[in-house]
C-alpha positions in Angstrom: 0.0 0.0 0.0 1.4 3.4 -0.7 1.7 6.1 1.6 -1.3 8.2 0.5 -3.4 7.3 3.2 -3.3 10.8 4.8 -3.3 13.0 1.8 -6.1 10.8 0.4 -8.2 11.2 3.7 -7.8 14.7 3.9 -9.0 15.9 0.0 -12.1 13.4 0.6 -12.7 15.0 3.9 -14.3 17.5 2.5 -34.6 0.5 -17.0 -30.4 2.4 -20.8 -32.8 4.6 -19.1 -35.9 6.4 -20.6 -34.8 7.8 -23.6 -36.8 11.1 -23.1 -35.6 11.3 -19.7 -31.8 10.9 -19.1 -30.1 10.9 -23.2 -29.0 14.8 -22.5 -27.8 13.9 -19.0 -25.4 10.7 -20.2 -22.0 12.3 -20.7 -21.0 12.1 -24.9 -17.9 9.4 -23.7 -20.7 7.6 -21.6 -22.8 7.4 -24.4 -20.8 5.8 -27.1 -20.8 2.9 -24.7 -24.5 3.2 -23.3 -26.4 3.6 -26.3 -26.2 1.2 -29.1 -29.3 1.0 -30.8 -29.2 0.2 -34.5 -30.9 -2.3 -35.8 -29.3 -4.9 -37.5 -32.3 -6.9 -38.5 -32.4 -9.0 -41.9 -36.0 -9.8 -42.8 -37.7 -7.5 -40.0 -37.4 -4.6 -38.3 -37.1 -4.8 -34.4 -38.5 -1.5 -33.4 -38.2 -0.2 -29.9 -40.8 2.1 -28.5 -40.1 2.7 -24.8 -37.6 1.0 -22.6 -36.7 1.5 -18.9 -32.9 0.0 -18.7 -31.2 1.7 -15.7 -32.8 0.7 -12.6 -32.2 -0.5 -8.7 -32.2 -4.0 -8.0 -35.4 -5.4 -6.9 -36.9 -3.1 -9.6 -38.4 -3.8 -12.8 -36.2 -3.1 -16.3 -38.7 -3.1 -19.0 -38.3 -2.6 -23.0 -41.5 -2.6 -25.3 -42.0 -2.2 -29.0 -43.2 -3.7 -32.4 -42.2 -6.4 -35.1 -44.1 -7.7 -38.0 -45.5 -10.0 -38.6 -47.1 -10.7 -35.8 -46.7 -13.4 -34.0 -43.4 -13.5 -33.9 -41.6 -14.5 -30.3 -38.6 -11.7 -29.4 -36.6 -12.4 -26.5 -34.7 -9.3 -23.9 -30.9 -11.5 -23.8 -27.7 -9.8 -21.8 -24.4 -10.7 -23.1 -22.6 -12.6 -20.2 -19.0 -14.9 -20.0 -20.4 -17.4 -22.2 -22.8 -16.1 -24.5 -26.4 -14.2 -24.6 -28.4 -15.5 -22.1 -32.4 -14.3 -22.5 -34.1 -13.0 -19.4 -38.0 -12.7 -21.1 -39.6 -13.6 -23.9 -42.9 -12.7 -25.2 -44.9 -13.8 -28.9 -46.1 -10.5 -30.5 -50.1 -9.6 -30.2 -52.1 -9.1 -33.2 -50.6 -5.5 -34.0 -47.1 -7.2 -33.5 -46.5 -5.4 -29.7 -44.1 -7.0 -27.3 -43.0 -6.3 -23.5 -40.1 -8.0 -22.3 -39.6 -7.3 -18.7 -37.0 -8.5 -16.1 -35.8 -7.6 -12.2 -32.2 -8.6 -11.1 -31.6 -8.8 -7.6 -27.8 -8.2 -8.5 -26.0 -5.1 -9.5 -24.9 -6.1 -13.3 -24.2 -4.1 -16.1 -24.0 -5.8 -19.7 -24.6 -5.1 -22.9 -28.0 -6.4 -23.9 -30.3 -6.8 -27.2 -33.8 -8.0 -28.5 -33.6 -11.1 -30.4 -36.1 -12.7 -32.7 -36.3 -16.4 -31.6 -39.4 -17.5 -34.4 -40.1 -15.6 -37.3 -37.9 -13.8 -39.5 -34.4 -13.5 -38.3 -33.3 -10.1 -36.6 -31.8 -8.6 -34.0 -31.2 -5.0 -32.2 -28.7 -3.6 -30.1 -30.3 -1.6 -26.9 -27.3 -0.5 -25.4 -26.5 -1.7 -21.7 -28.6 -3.1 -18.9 -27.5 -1.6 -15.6 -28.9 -3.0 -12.4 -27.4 -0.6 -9.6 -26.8 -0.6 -5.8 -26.6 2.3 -3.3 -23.0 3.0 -2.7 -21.1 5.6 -0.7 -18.6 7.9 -2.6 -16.7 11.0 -2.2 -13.9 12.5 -5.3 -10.2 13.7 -5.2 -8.0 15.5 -7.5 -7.0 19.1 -6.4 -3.5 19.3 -5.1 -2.5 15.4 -6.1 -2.1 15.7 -10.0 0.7 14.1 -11.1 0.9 11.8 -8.4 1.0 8.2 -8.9 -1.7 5.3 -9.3 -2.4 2.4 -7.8 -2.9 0.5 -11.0 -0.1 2.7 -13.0 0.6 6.3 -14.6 -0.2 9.5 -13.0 -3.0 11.6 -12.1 -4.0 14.2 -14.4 -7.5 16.7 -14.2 -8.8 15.0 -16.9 -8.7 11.6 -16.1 -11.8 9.2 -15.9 -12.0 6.6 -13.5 -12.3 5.1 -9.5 -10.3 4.6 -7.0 -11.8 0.9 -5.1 -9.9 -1.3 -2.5 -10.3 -4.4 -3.6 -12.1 -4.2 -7.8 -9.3 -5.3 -10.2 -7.4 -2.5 -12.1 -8.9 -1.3 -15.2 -12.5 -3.1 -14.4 -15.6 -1.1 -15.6 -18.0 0.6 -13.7 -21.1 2.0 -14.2 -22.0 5.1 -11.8 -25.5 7.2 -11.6 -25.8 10.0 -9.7 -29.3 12.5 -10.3 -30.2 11.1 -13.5 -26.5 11.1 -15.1 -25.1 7.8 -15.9 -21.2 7.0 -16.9 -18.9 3.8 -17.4 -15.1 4.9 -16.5 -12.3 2.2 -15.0 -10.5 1.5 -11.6 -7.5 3.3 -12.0 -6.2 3.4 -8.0 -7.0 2.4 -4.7 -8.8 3.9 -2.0 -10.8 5.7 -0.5 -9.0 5.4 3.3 -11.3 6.9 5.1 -14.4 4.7 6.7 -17.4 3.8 5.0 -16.4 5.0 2.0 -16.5 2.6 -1.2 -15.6 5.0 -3.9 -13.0 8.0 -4.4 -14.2 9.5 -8.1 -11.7 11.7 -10.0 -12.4 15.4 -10.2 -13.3 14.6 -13.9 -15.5 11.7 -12.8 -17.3 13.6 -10.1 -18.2 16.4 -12.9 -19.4 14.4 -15.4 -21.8 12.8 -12.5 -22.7 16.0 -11.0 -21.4 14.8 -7.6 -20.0 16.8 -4.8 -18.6 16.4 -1.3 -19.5 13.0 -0.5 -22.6 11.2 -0.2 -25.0 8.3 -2.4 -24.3 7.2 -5.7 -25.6 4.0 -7.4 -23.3 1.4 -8.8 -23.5 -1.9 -10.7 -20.7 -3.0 -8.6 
């Protein structure tokens, strides 16, 4: 452990969701890795009307939309270690609706899709399913650029990432804080002082909104 336990203490001292609702909140870096929603469909079009993809856990994600013909079954699938695996699957209605719909007691985050599993082939990237815990957090940066990380390099203002105690170096994260969602990597270690989970860079903390120390959710 390197001796930044005092300086670190002292500087910290101090459901993709609705698309109507949080697309201008999701920093542009965030996004590019949050939102991918072309369809790639062959002999259909998967069409997504409303989906509800960043939520607690215990609480309901939810997609819905359309696909002719009807009666074709589409399947909500999360991309995990050894493949898609489908969490819901529902057969279209007469005007070719679906709702898929799934609750996670787990904090995840993975990229997820809709699938047609009978009818004409097709598929559509959604962007990422984040299932999020409550976490405590609090930011550094001010005064300790160009000081060394944890996991390698040095700090600099602009920098992206977490500090954790125990998450591997250069493991993704997702963070939400007041409607704002972002995906950065653990870049050091800490926070030292109690309670605390998560120390946010400056750059981190700005992108989030956040300030001081208090709440933020996490899908780790």
């Amino acid at each position: 452990m390197r001796p930044k336990l005092d300086w670190r203490a002292a500087v910290s001292g101090g459901a993709l969701c609705l698309a109507t609702t949080c697309a201008a909140a999701v920093p542009a870096a965030a996004q590019s890795d949050e939102t991918q929603g072309t369809p790639t469909a062959t002999a259909s079009t998967v069409a997504v009307s409303d989906r509800r993809m960043n939520v607690r856990t215990g609480r309901r994600a939810l997609v819905r939309g359309r696909i002719q013909p009807a009666g074709s079954t589409v399947a909500l699938q999360i991309r995990g270690k050894r493949g898609w695996k489908t969490l819901d699957r529902d057969r279209t209605d007469a005007r070719g609706t679906y709702v898929l719909r799934d609750r996670q007691r787990s904090p995840l985050s993975a990229r997820a899709r809709i699938k047609v599993i009978s009818g004409p082939a097709g598929t559509r990237g959604i962007g990422r399913l984040n299932v999020y815990r409550s976490a405590y957090a609090s930011w550094y940066g001010p005064g300790l650029y160009g000081g060394h990380l944890s996991c390698g390099g040095t700090l600099d203002a602009g920098d992206l990432g977490v500090a954790h105690k125990t998450l591997p170096c250069g493991s993704k994260v997702t963070l939400r804080h007041r409607g704002r969602v972002i995906r950065v990597p653990v870049i050091d270690r800490g926070p030292y002082v109690g309670g605390r989970e998560y120390d946010l860079t400056e750059a981190t903390a700005q992108r989030l909104g956040f300030k001081g120390h208090g709440a933020v959710q996490s899908t780790k």
